[in-house]
Backbone as a ProteinNet text record, in pm:
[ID]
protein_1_A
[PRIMARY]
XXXXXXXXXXXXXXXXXXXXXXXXXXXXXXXXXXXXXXXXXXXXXXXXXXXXXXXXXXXXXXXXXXXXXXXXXXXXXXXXXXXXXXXXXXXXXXXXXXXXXXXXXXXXXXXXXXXXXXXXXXXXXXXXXXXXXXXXXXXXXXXXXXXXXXXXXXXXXXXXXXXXXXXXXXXXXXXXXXXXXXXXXXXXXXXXXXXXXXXXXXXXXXXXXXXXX
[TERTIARY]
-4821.8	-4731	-4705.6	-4798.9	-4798.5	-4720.2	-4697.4	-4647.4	-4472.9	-4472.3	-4345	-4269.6	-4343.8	-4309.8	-4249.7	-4391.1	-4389.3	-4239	-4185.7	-4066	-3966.3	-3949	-3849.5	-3805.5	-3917.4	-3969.3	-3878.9	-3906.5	-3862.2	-3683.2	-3719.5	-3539.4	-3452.8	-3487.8	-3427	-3439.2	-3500.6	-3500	-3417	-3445.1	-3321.7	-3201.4	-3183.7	-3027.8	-2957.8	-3108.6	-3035.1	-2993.7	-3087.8	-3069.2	-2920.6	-2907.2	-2781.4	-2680.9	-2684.3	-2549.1	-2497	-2641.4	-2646.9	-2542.4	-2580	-2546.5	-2416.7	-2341.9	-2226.8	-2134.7	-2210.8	-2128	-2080.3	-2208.5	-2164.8	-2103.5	-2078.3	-2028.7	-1889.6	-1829.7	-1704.7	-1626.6	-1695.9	-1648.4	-1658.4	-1699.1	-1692.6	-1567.8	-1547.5	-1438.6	-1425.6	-1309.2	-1275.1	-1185.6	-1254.3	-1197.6	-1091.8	-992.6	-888.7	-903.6	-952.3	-955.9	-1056.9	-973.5	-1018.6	-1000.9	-871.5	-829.5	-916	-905.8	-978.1	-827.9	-844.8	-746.4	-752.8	-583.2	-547	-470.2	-487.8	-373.8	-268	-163.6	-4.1	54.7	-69.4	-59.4	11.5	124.7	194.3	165.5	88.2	77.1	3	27.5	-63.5	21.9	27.1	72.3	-25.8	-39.2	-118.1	-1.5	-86.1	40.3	-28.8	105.8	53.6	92.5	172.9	194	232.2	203.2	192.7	355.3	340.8	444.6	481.8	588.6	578.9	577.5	502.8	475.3	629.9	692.3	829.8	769.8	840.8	788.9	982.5	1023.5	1095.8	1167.8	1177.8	1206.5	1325.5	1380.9	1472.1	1591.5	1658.3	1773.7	1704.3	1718.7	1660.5	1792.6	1888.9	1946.1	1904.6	1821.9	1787.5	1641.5	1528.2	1433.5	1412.6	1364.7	1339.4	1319.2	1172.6	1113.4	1003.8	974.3	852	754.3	595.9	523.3	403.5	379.1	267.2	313	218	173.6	106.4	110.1	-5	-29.5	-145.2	-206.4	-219	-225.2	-237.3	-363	-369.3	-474.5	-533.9	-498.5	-463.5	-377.1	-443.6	-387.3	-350.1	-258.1	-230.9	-140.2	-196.1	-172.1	9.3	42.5	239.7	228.5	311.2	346.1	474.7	552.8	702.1	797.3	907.4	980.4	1143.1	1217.4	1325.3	1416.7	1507	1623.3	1708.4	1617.1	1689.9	1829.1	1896.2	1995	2057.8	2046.5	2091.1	1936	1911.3	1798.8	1763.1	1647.4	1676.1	1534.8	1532.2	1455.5	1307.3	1250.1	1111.5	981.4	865.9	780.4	691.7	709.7	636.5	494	442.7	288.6	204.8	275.4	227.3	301.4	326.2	390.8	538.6	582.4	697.4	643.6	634.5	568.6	613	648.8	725.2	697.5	692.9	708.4	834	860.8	993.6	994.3	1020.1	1053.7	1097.9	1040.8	1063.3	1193.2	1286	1408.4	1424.5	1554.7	1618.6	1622	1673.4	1672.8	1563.5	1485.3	1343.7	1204.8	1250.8	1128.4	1006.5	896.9	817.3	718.9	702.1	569.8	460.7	485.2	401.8	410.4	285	285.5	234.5	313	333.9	260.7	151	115.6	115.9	87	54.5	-99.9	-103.6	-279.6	-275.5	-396.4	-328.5	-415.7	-433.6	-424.6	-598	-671.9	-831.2	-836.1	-746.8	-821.4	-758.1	-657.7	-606.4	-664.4	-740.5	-824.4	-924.2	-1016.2	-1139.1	-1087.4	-932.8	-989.2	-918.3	-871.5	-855.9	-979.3	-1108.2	-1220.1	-1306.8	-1295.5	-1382	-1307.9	-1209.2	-1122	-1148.9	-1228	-1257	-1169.2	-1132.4	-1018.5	-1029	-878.7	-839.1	-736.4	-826.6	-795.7	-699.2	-566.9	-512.8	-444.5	-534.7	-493.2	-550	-488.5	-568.8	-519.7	-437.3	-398.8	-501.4	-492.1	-509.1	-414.7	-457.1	-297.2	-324.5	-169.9	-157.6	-72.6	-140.4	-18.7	97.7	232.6	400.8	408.1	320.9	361	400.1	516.7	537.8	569.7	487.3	500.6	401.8	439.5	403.8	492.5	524.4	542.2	470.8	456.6	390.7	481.6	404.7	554.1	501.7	587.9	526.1	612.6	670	765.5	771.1	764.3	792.9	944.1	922.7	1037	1109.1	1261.7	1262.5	1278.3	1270.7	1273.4	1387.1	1422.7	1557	1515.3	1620.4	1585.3	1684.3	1688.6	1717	1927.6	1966.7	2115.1	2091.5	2031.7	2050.2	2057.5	1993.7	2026.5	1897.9	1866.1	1752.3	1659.7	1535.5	1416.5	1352.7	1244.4	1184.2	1067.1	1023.5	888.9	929.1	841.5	889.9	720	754.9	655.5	561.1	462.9	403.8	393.1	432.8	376.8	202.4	217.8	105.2	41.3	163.6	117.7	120.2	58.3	73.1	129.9	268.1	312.8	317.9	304	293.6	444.5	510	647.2	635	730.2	752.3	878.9	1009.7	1147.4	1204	1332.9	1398.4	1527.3	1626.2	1757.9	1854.5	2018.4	2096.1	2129.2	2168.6	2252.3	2355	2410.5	2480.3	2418.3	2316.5	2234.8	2161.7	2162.3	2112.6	2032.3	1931.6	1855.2	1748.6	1702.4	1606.6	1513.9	1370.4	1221.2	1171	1157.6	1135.6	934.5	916.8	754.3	682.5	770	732.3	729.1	759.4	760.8	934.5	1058.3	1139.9	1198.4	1114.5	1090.8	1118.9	1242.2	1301.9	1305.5	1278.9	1298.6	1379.5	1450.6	1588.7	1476	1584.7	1485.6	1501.8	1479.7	1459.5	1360.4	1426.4	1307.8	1189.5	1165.6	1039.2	949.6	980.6	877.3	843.7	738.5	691.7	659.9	760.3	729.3	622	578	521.9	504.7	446.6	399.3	272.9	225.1	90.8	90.2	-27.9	-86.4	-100.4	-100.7	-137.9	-292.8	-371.5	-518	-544.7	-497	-487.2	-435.8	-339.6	-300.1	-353.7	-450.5	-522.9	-634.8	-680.1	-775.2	-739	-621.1	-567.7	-574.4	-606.4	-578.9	-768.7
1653.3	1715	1620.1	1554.6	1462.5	1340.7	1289.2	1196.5	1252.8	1375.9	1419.9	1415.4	1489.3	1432.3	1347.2	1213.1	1114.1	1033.3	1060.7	1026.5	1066	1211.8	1221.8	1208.5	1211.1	1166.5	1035	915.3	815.2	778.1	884.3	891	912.3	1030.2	1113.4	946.8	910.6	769.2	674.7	628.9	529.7	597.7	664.6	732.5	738.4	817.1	809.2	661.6	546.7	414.7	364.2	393.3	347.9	368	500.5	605.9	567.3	492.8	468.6	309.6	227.2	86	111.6	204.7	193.2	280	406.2	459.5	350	235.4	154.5	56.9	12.3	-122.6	-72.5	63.4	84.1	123.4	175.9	151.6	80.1	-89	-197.7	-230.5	-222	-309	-409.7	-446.2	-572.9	-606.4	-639.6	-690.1	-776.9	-737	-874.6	-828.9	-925.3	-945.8	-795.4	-734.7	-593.8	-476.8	-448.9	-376.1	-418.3	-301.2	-273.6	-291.3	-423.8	-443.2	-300.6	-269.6	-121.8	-184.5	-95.1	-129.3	-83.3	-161	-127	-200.1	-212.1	-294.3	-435.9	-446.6	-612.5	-694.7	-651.6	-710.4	-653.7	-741.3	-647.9	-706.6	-658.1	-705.4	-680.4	-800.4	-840.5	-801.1	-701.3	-655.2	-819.1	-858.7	-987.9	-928.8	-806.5	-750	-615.6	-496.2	-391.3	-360	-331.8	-217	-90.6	-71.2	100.1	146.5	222	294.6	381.9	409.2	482.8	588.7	704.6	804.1	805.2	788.8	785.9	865.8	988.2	1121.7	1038.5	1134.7	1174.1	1136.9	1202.7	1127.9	1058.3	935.1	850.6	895.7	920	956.4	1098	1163.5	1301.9	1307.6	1244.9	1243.9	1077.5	1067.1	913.8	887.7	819	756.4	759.7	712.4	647	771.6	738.4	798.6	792.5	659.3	586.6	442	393.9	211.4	191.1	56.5	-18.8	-108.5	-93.5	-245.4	-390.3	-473.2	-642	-619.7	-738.5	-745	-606.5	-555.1	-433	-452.2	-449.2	-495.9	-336.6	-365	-252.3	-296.5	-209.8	-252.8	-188.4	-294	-277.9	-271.5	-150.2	-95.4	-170.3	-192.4	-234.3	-201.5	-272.3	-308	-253	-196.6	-86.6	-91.9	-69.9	-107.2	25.6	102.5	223	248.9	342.2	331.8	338.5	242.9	251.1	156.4	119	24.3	-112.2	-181.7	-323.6	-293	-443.4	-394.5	-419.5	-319.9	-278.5	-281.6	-292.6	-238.9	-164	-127	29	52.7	124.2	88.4	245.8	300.1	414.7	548	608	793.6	695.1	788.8	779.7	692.6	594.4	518.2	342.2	342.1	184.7	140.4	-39	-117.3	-199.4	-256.9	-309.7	-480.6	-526.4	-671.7	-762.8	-873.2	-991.7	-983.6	-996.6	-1085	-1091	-1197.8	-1227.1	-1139.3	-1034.4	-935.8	-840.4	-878.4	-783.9	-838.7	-987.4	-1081.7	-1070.9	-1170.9	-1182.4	-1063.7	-965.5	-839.9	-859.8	-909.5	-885.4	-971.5	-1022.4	-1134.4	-1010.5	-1117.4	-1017.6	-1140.5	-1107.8	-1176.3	-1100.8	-1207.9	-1149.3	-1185.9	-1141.5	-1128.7	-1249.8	-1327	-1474.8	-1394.3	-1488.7	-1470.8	-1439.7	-1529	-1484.1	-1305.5	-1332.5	-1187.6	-1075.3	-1075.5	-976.2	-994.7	-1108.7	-1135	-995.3	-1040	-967.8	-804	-788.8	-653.7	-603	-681.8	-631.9	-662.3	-692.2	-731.4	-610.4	-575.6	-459	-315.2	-307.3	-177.9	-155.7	-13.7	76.6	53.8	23.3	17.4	183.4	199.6	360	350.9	397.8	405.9	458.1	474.8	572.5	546.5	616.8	536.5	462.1	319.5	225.5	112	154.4	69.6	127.4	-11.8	49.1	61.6	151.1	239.6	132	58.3	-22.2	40.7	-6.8	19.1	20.7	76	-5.7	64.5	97.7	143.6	302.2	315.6	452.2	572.4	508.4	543.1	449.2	527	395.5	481.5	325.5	406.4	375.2	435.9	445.5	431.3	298.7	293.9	363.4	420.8	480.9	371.9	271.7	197.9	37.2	-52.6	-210.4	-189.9	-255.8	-239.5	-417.8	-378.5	-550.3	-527.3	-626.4	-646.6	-756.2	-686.5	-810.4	-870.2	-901.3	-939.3	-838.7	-862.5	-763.2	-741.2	-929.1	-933.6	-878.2	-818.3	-743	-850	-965.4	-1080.7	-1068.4	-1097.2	-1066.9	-1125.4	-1101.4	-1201.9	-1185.4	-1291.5	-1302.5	-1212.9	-1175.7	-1054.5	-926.2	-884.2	-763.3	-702	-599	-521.5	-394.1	-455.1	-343.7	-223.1	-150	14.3	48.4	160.3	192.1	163	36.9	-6.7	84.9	69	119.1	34	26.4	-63.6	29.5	-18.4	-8.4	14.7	73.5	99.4	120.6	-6.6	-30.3	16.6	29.6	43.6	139.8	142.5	266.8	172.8	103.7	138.7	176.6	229.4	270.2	197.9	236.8	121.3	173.7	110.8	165	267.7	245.2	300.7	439.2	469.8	546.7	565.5	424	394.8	260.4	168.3	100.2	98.2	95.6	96.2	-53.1	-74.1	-238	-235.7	-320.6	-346	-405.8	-514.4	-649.4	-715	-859.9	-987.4	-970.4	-927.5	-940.7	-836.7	-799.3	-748.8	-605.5	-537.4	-414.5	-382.7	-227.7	-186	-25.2	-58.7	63.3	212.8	309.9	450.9	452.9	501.5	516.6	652.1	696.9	785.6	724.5	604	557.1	511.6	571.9	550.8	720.7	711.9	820.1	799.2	847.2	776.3	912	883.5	953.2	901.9	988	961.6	988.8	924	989.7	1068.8	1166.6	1316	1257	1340	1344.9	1310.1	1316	1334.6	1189.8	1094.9	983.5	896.6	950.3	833.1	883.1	1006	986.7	903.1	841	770.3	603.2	596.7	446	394.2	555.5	489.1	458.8
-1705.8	-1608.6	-1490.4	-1445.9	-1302.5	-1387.8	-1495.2	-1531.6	-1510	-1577.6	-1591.2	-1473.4	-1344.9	-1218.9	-1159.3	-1146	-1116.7	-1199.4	-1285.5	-1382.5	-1253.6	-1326.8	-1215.3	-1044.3	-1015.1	-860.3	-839.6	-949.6	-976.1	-988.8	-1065.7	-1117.8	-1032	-944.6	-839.6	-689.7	-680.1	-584.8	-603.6	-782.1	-780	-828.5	-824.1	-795.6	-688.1	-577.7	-440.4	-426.9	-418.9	-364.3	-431.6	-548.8	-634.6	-545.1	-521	-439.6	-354.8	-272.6	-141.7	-123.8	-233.1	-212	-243	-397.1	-407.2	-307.2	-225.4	-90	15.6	64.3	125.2	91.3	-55.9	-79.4	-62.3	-132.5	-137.7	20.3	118	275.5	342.5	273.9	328.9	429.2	516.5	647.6	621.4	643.7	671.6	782	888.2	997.9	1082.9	1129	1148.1	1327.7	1362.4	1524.7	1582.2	1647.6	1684.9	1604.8	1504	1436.1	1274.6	1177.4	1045.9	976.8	855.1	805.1	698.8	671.7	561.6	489.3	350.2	262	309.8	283.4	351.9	473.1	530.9	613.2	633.3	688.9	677.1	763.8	884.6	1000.7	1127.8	1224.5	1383	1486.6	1571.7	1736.6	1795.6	1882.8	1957.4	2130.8	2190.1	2297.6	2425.4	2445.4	2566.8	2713.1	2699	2833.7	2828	2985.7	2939	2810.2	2796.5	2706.9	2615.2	2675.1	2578.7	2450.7	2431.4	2267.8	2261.4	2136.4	2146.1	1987.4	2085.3	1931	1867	1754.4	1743.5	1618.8	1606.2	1527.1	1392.4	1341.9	1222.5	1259.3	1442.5	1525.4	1621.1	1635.2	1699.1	1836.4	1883.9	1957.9	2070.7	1949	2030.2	2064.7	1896.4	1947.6	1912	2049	2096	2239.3	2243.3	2414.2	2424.5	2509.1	2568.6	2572.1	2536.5	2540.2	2596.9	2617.5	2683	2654	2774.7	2795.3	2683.1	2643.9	2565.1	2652	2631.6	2743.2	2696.3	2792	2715.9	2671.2	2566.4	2478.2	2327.4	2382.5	2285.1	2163.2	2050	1884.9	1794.7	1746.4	1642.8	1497.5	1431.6	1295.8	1281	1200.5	1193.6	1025.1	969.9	847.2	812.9	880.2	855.1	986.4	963.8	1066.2	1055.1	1184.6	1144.5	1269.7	1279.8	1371.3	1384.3	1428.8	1477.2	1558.6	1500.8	1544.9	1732.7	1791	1949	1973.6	1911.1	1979.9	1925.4	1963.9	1924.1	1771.2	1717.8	1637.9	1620.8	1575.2	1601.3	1506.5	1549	1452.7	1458.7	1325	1262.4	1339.6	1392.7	1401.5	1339	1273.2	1227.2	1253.7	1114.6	1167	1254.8	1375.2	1409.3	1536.8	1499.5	1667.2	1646.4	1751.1	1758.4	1881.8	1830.7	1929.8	1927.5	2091.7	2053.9	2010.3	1942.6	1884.1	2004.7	2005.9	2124.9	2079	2234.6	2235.1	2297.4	2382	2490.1	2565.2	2551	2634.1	2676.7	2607.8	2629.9	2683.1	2645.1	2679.8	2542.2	2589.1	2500.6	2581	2485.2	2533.7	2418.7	2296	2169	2094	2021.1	1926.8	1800.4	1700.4	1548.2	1488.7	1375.6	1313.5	1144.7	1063.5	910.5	856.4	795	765.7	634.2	638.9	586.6	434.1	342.4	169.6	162.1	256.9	256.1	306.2	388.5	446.2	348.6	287.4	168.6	98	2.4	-102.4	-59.8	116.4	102.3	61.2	128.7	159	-26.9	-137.9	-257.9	-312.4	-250.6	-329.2	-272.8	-127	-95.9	-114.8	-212.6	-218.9	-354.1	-349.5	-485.3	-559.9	-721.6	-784.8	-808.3	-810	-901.7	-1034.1	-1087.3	-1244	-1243.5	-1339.5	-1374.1	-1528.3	-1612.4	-1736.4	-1828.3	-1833.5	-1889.5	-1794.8	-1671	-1544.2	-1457.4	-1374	-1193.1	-1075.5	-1015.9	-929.3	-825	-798.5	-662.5	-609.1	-448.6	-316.8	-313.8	-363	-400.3	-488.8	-582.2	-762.5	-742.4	-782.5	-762.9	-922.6	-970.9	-1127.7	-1284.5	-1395.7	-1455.7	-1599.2	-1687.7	-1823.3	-1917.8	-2014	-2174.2	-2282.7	-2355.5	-2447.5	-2600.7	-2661.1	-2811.7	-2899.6	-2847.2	-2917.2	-2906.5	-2910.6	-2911.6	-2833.8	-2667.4	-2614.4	-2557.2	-2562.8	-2477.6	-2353.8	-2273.6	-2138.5	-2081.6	-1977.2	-1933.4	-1739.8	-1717.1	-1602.2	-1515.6	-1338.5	-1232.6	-1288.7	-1326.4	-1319.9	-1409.7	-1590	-1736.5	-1781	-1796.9	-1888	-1929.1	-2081.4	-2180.3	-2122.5	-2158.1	-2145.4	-2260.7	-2302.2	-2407.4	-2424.3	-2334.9	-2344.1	-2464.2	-2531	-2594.7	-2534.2	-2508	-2464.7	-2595.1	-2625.7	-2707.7	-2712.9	-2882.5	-2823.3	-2814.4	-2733.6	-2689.4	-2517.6	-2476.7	-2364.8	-2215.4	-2125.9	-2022.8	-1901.9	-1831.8	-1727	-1604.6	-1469.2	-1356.5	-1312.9	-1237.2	-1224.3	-1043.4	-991.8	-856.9	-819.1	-891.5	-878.3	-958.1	-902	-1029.8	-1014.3	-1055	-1053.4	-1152	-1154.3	-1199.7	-1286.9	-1384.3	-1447.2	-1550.5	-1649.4	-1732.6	-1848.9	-1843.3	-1973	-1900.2	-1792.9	-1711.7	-1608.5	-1675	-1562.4	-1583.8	-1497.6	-1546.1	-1444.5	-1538.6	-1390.4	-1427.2	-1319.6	-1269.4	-1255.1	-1339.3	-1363.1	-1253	-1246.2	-1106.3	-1163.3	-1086.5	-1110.9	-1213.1	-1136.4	-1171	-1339.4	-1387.4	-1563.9	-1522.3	-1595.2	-1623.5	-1774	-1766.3	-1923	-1875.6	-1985.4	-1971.1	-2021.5	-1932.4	-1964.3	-2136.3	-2170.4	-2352.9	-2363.8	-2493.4	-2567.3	-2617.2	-2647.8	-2656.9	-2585.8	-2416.4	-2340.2	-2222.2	-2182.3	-2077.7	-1948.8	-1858.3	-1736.5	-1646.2	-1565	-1484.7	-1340.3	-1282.1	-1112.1	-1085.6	-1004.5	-965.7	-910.8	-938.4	-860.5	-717.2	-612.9	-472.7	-430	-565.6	-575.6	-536.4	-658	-720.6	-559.5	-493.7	-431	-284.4	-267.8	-210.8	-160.7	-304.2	-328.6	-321.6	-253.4	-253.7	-104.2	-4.2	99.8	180.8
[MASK]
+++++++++++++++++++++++++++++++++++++++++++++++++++++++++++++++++++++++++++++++++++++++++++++++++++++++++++++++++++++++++++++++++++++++++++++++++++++++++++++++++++++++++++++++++++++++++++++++++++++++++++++++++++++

């Protein structure tokens, strides 16, 4: 009986310890200056003088303005960049919140930087992969298809390419566009395959791309 114990006593320890290393390995940080680099992330401003945060709504005419200072030295992470209508152009820094873009007329308030190839390496090396499939779900991918068929592939102008894509396969789907045939989803790296009955497209659950951020 004390052996039987002593077993599980055992078992129940290195499990916890397991749990423990893969809880922390997978909330590993990765740091860029003051701010925690994110997926999605394209960039940071570095504020060099005070300036204003802008909340900027659906009508940028009705809802739009100042909400607070940012102070110098104060860094924030930039999603993407947008030129609202009646204003100069800006970047994203999260939800409906903007900063305004150096120019002549505005002066230099903010340095914009991009996060160089080491520091994206770390943070695709300290980011849990998520399965979905027999793929893994990336940041951009807004779909994927399944082929039950041997399909060809062309390029963005519809001019052929040599790839034929296997059935059974699973591709990652970044794009949708129109076309004559009804529609084509764009893989990446330039490679489209026309909608067809011999493939299954889908989207990810809300669950799934929970787990991306």
């Amino acid at each position: 009986m004390k052996k039987i114990m002593l077993t599980i006593i055992a078992f129940t320890l290195m499990a916890m310890f397991t749990l423990s290393i893969t809880s922390e390995a997978s909330s590993t940080k990765v740091m860029w200056g003051k701010t925690e680099l994110k997926k999605g992330q394209i960039g940071k401003v570095t504020i060099l003088k005070d300036t204003p945060l802008l909340h900027i709504g659906k009508d940028p005419m009705l809802d739009g303005g100042a909400v607070r200072e940012l102070k110098k030295g104060e860094e924030y992470r930039v999603y993407s960049t947008k030129t609202p209508e009646g204003y100069f152009p800006m970047y994203n820094v999260g939800g409906e919140y903007y900063v305004v873009q150096n120019s002549t007329l505005n002066g230099v308030n903010v340095k914009f930087e991009t996060p160089s190839k080491a520091k994206l390496a770390l943070l695709e090396d300290s980011s849990p992969k998520v399965m979905w499939g027999k793929t893994e779900l990336k940041v951009g991918q807004i779909g994927k298809v399944t082929l039950s068929a041997d399909m060809a592939t062309f390029n963005a102008d519809g001019t052929s390419r040599k790839e034929v894509l296997p059935a059974g396969g699973e591709y990652r789907v970044y794009t949708f566009v129109s076309d004559n045939h009804g529609g084509a989803y764009g893989l990446g790296g330039g490679l489209f395959v026309d909608m067809h009955g011999a493939l299954k497209y889908e989207t990810p659950s809300k669950s799934k791309l929970a787990l991306l951020k």
